[in-house]
C-alpha positions as CSV (number, residue, x, y, z in Angstrom):
1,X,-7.2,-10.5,-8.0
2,X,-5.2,-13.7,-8.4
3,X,-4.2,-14.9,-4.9
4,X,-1.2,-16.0,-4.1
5,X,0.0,-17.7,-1.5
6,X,-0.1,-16.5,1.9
7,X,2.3,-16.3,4.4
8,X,2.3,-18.0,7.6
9,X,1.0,-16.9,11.0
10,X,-0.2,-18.4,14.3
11,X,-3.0,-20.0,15.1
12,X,-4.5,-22.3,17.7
13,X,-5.7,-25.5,16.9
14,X,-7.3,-26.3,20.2
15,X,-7.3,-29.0,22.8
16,X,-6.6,-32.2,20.4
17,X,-3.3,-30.3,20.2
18,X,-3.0,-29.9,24.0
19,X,-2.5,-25.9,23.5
20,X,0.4,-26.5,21.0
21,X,0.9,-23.5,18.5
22,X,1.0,-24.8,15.3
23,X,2.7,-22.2,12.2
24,X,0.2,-22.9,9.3
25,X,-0.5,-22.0,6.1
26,X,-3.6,-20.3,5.4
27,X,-5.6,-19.0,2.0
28,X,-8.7,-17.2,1.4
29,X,-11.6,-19.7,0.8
30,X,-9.2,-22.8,2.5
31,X,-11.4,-24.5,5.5
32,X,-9.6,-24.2,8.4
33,X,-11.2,-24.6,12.4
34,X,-11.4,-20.8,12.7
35,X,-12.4,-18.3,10.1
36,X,-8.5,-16.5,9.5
37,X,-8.7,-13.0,10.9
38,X,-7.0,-11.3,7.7
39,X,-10.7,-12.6,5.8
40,X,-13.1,-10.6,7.6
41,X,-15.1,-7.9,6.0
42,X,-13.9,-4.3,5.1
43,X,-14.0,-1.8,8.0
44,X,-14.2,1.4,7.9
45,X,-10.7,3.5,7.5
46,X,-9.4,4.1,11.0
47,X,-6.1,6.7,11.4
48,X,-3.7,5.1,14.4
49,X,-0.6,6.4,15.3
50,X,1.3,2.9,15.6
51,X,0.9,0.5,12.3
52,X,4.1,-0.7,14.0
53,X,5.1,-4.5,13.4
54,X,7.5,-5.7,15.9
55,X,9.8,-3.8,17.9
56,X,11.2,-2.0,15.7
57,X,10.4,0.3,12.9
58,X,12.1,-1.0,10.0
59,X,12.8,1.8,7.8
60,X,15.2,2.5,5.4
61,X,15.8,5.8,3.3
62,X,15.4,5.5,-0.2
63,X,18.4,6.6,-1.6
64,X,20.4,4.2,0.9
65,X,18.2,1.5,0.4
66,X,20.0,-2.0,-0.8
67,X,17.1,-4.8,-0.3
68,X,15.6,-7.2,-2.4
69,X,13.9,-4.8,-4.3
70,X,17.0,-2.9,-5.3
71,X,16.8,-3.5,-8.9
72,X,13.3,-2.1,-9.1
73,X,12.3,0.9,-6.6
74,X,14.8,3.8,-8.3
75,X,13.1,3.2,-11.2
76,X,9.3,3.5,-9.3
77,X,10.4,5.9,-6.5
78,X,9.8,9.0,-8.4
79,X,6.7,8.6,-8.6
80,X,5.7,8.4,-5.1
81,X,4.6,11.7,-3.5
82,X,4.1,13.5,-0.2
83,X,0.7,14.9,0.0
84,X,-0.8,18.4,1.9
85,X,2.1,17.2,4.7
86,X,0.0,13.8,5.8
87,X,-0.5,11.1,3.3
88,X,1.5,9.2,0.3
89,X,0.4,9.0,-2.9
90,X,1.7,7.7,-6.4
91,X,1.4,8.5,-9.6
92,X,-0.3,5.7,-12.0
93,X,-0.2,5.0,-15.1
94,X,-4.1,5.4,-16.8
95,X,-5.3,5.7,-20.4
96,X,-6.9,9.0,-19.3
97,X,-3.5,10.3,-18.4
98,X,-1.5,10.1,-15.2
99,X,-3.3,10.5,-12.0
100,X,-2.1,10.3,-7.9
101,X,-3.7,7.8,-6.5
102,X,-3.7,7.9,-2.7
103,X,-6.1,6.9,0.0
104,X,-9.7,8.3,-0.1
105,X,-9.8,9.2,3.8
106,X,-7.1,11.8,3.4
107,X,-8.6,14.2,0.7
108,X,-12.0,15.1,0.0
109,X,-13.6,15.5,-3.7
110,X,-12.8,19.1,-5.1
111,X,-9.7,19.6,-2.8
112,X,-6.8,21.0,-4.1
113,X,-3.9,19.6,-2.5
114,X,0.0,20.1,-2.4
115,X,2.3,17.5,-4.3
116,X,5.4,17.5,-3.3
117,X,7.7,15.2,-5.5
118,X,11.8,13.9,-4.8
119,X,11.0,14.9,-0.7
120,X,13.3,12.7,0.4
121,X,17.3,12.4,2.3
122,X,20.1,12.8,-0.5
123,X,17.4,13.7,-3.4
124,X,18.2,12.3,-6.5
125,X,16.3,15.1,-8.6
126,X,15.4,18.4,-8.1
127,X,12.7,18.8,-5.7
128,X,8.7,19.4,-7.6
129,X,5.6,21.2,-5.8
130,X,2.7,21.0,-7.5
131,X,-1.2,21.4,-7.0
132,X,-3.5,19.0,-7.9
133,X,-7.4,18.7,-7.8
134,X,-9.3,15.6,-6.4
135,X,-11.1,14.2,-9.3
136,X,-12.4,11.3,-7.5
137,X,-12.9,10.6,-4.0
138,X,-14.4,7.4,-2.1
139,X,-13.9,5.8,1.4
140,X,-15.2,2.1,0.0
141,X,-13.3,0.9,-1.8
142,X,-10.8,3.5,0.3
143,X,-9.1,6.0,-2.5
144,X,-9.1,8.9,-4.2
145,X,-7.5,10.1,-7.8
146,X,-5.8,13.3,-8.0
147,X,-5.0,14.8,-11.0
148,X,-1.8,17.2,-10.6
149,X,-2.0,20.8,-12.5
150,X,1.5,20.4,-13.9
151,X,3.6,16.1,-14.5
152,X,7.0,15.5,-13.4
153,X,9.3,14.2,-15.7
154,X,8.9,10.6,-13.9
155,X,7.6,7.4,-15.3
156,X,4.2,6.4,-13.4
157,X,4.0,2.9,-11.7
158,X,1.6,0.5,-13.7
159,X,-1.5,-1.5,-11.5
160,X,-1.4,-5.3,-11.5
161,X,-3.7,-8.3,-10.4
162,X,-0.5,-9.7,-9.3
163,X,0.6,-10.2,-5.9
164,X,4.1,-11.8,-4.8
165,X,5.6,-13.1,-1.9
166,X,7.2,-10.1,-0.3
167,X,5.8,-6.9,-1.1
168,X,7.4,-3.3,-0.4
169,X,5.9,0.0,0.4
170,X,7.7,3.5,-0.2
171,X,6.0,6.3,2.1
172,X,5.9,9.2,3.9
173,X,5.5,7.7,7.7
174,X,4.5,11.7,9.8
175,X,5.5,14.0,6.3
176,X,9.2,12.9,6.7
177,X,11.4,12.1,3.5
178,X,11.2,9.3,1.7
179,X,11.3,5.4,3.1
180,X,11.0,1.9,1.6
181,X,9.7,-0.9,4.1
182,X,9.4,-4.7,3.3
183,X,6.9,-7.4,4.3
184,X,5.1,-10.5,3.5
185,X,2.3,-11.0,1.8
186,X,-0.5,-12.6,4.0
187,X,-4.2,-13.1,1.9
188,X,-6.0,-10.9,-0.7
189,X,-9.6,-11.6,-0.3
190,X,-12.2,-8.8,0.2
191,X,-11.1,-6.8,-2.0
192,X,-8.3,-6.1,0.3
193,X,-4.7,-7.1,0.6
194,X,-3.3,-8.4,3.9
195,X,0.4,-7.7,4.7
196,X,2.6,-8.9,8.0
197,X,5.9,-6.9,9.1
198,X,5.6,-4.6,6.9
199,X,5.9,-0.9,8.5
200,X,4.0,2.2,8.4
201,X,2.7,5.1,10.0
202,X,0.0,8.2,9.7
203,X,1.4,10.1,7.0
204,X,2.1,6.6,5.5
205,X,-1.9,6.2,3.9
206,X,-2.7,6.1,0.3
207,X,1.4,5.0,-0.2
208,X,1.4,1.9,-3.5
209,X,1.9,-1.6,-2.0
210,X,4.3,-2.6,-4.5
211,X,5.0,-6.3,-5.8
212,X,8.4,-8.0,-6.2
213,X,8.4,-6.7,-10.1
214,X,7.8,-2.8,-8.5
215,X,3.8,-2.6,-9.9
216,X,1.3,-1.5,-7.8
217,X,-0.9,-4.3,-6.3
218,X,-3.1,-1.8,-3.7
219,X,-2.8,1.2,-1.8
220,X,-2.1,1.1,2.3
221,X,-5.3,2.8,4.2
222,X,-5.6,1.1,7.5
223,X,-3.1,-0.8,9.7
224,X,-3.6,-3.3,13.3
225,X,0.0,-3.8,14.0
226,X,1.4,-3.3,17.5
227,X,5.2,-3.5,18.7
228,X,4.8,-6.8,20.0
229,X,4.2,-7.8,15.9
230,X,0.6,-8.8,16.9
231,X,-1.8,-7.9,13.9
232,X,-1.6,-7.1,10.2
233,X,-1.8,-4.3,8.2
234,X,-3.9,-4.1,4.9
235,X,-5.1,-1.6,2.0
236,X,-7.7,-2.2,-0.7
237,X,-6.5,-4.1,-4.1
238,X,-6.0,-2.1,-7.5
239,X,-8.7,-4.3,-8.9
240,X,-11.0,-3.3,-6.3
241,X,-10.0,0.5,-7.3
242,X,-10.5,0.1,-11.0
243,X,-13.8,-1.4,-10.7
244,X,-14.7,1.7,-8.5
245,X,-13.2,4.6,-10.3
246,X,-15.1,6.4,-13.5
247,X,-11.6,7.4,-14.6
248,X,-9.9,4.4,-14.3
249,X,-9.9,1.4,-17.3
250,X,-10.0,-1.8,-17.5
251,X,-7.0,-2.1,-19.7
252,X,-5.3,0.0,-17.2
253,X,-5.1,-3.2,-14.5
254,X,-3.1,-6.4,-16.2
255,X,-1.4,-9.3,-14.2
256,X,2.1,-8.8,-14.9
């Protein structure tokens, strides 16, 4: 994935600064006195109840939402998706045909699971339940492909290389209607994408982390956050997805 710049977080640059707390700029592969704790290797996907950053959980519903990424998200929101009651999922664009994508550790290969579509405060569409079956199903890279029995009449988020500088993820947080929450990018390196005060919750797995032009640059598995904004949360790159899946294509990832 091309990496873009990080965002900046504190670090501790040790007694030839006297214990002064230095904001810096860090990057995958840039030498710095400690190794940056957004680089370390994959672990494996851990549910929490609190991917909390700061004190307060910044949520807004999507059909009041006003943000940055205003001119993009009604046009990608339809195809996000609450799944079985406990995860997010969205609905990709593939040469093979349209799939959920979602995270691997809540669905297991062969399930059929409930799609529910438009689940959100003031719908703006008729609601859509669906079954789907898990076509694909993996825990590293973290993701799984589901491939719905019957397609909504909603255009399907592309992937991308591309990070930004601010990123947004629309979710489920605990099976509740619809949200959009906004962050900064931190790294990608890892095959992972690092994110800071950017929001979510169980229920809030498998959601798209979305770029500034509304593609999908990874999905959200696992999250270190606490309410003092300590931590970061992360999911695994739709490079690192495509290069996993059987279904997925090469020409279905572009940097755009």
């Amino acid at each position: 994935m091309a990496r873009q710049p990080p965002g900046p977080f504190m670090t501790l640059w040790g007694p030839l600064l006297a214990g002064t707390v230095i904001l810096g700029v860090v990057a995958c592969g840039t030498a710095v006195p400690v190794d940056p704790p957004v680089c370390e290797e994959p672990k494996e996907p851990e549910v929490s109840s609190l991917w909390q950053c700061g004190p307060t959980l910044d949520f807004t519903p999507i059909n009041s939402y006003q943000g940055e990424f205003a001119d993009v998200v009604q046009d990608r929101e339809d195809a996000v998706v609450l799944i079985d009651g406990r995860c997010t999922g969205t609905l990709i664009d593939a040469s093979a045909g349209p799939v959920v994508l979602t995270a691997g550790h809540c669905v297991g290969l062969g399930d059929r699971s409930l799609l529910v579509f438009n689940f959100e405060n003031e719908p703006d569409g008729d609601p859509l339940v669906v079954e789907g079956s898990v076509i694909e199903q993996s825990l590293d890279p973290d993701y799984a492909l589901i491939k719905p029995d019957a397609l909504p009449a909603v255009t399907p988020v592309s992937l991308t290389t591309r990070s930004s500088e601010r990123l947004a993820i629309i979710q489920h947080p605990r099976g509740r209607p619809k949200v959009i929450a906004e962050g900064s990018f931190l790294a990608s390196c890892n095959r992972l994408v690092y994110y800071s005060d950017l929001d979510t919750l169980v229920g809030s797995s498998g959601a798209g982390v979305l770029n500034r032009q509304g593609h999908l640059v990874g999905i959200h598995t696992d999250g270190d956050c606490d309410e003092k904004g300590h931590g970061t949360n992360r999911g695994w790159t739709a490079e690192s997805i495509v290069d996993a899946s059987p279904y997925l294509q090469s020409a279905d990832l572009a940097e755009r």
